[in-house]
N, C-alpha and C positions, 0 to 999 in steps of 0.2 A: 504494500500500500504506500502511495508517492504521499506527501506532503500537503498536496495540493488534491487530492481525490475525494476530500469531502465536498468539493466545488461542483464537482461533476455528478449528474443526474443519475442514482442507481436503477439501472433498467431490471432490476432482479428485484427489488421489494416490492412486497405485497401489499394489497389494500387491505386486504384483512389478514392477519397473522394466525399462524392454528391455536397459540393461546386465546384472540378476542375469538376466535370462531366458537372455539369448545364453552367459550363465557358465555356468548350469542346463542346459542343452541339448547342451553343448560336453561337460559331465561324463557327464551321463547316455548320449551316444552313444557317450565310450569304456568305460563299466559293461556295455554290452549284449553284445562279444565274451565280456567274464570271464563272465556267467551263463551263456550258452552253452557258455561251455569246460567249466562242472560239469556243464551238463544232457550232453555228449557222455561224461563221466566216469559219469553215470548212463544210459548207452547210446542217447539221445535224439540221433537221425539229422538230419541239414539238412535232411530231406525229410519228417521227423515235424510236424505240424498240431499246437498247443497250445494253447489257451484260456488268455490272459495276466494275470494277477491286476495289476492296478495301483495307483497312488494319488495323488492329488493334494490340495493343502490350498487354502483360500480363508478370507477375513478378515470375509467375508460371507455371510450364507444367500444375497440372491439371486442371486451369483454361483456358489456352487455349486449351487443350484436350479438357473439358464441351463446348466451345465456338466451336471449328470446329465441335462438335457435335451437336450441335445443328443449325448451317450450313448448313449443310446437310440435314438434317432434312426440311430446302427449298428449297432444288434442286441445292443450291449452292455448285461450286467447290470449295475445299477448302484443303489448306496444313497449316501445322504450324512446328515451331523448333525454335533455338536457333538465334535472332536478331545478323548479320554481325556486326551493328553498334552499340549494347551493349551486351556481352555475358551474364550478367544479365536480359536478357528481350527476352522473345518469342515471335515473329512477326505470326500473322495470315492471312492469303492472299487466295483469290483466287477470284473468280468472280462469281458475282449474275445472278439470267435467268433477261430475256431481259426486259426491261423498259422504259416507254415513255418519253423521254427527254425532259420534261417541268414542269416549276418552284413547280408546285405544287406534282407533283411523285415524284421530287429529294431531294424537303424538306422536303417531309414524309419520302422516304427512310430512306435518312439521319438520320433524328432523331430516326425513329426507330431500325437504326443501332448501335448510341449511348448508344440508351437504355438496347440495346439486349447485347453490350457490357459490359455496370456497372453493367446487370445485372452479370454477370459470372466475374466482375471485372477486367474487361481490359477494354483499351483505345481506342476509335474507333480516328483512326489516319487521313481517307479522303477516297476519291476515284477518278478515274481515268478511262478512258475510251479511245476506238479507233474507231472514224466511220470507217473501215476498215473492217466491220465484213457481215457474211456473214445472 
């Protein structure tokens, strides 16, 4: 390492590191009971199927390009571009096919949504739902 190499841009570090990932992960699969426990307060059954709104952010278009692509790839609707709330950061959105809303679908989801994130190096940020669907 020269003298001068902290000047220069590390093209090898990550946006998300496997310590914040495994922190990210760890939080997000205990968030997945609590939405559940509102959707059961808005009469949504363990056995009700729901299409999951989710989100994830990335520090790079073609890591969130890889990532809507491969989205896709399970039937998921899927947009991405430049985060409102950091123009440094691209927000990945859209919504998964439908899912059985109970504790064990949500925290496999979950996690494997995390994972499918740090794999492409973005941040899986939560998800979101409406019983309103048809």
């Amino acid at each position: 390492m020269g003298f001068f190499d902290f000047l220069k841009p590390n093209s090898n570090k990550r946006f998300v590191t496997e310590s914040e990932f495994r922190r990210n992960q760890s939080k997000q699969i205990k968030m997945a009971p609590q939405t559940l426990s509102q959707l059961r307060k808005l009469g949504v059954s363990e056995e009700r199927r729901l299409k999951l709104e989710y989100f994830l952010y990335a520090d790079k278009s073609e890591n969130a390009s890889a990532l809507a692509a491969e989205l896709e790839k399970l039937n998921y609707s899927v947009e991405f571009g430049k985060s409102a709330g950091d123009e440094k950061l691209f927000v990945i959105t859209g919504w998964s096919t439908p899912l059985s809303m109970n504790a064990v679908a949500a925290e496999k989801w979950t996690s494997d949504m995390c994972e499918l994130g740090f794999k492409y190096d973005c941040e899986f940020d939560g998800w979101g739902t409406t019983p309103d669907q048809e």
